[in-house]
C-alpha positions in Angstrom: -6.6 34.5 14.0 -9.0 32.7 16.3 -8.0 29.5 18.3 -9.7 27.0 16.7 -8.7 27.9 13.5 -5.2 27.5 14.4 -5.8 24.1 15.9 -7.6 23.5 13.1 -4.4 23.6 11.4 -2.4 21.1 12.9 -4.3 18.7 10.9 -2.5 19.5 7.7 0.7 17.5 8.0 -0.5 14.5 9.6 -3.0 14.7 6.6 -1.2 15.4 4.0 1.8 12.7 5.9 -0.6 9.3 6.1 -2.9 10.5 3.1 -0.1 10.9 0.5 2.0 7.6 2.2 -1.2 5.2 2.2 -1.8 5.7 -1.4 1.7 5.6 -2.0 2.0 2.1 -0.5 -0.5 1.0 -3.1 2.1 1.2 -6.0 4.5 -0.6 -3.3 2.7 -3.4 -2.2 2.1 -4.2 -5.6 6.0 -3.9 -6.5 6.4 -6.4 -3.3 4.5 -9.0 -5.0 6.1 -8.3 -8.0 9.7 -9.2 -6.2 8.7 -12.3 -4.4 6.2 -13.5 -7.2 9.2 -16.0 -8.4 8.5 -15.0 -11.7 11.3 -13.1 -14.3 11.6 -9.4 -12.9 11.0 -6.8 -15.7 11.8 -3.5 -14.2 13.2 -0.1 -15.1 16.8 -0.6 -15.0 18.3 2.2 -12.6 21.8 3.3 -13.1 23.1 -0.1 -14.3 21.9 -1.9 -11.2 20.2 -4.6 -12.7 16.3 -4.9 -12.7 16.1 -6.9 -9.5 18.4 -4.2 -7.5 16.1 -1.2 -8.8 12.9 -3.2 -8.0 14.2 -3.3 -3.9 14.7 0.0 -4.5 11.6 0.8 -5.3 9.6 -1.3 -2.6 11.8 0.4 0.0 10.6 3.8 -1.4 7.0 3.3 -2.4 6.2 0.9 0.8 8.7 0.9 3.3 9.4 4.7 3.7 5.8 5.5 3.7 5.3 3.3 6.2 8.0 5.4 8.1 6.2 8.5 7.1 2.6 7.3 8.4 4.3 6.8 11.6 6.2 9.8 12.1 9.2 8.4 12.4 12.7 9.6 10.7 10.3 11.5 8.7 12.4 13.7 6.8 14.6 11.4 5.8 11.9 8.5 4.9 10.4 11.5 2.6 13.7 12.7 1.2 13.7 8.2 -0.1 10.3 8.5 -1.5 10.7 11.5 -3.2 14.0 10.5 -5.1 12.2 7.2 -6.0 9.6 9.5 -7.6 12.2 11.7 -9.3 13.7 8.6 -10.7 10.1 7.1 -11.8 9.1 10.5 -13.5 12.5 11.6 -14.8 14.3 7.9 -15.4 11.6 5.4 -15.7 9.1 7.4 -17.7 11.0 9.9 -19.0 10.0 9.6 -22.5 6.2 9.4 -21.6 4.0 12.5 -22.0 3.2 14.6 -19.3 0.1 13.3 -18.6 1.7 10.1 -18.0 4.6 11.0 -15.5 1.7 13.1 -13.6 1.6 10.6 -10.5 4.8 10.0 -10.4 5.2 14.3 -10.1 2.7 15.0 -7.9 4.1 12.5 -5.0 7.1 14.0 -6.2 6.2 17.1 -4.8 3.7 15.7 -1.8 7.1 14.3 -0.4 9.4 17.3 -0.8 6.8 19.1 1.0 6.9 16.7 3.8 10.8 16.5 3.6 10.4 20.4 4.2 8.0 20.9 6.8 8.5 17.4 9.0 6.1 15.0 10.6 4.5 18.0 12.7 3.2 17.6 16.3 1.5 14.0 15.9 4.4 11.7 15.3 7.1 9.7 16.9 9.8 12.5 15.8 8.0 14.9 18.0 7.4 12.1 20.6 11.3 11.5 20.9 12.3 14.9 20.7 10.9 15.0 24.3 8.0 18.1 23.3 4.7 17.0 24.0 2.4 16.8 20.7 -0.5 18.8 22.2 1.9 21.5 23.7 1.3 25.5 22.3 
């Protein structure tokens, strides 16, 4: 394999890391306003928590951890949140919707499991602190 088609390739995980986390933030931001809106929360209620529990839940998956994830910080682990929050959304939250209806929720589901898997990659503040340099072959 030529050079520059390996180099080429260190593109996919920051990619697929801020692409998959910006538009994830969307559904956070709007959960945010949702909890400091003042007005009666009406939310899926996870494991008996109450509605107002699950709901900070949620904002700390859908916004706070992708923030984490754009970063490249604690990446793994800032995944590992945003993809339970999606298995909970798809499997708790909509689980008696169709298919076609859970499909968002599924597909970050498995965005962030890949990114749980593979890490930040070579552009991110995990690689930064683990002392390699991000350029480095």
């Amino acid at each position: 394999m030529s050079k520059s088609k390996r180099d080429f390739g260190l593109f996919a995980l920051p990619v697929l890391r801020i692409g998959v986390s910006a538009l994830m933030m969307i559904h956070g931001i709007s959960k945010l306003e949702k909890l400091v809106s003042g007005d009666p929360i009406k939310f899926y209620n996870f494991f008996g928590l109450g509605a107002e529990i699950s709901l900070i839940l949620a904002v700390i998956g859908e916004l706070l951890a992708p923030i984490m994830i754009i970063i490249g910080f604690q990446t793994r682990f800032s995944a590992l949140i945003a993809a339970v929050t999606m298995a909970v959304a798809a499997f708790g939250a909509h689980a008696g919707d169709s298919l076609e209806d859970r499909e968002h929720s599924l597909l970050y589901l498995v965005a962030f499991i890949a990114i749980t898997l593979a890490g930040a990659g070579r552009w991110s503040l995990d690689n930064y602190f683990s002392g390699r340099k991000p350029l480095k072959k």
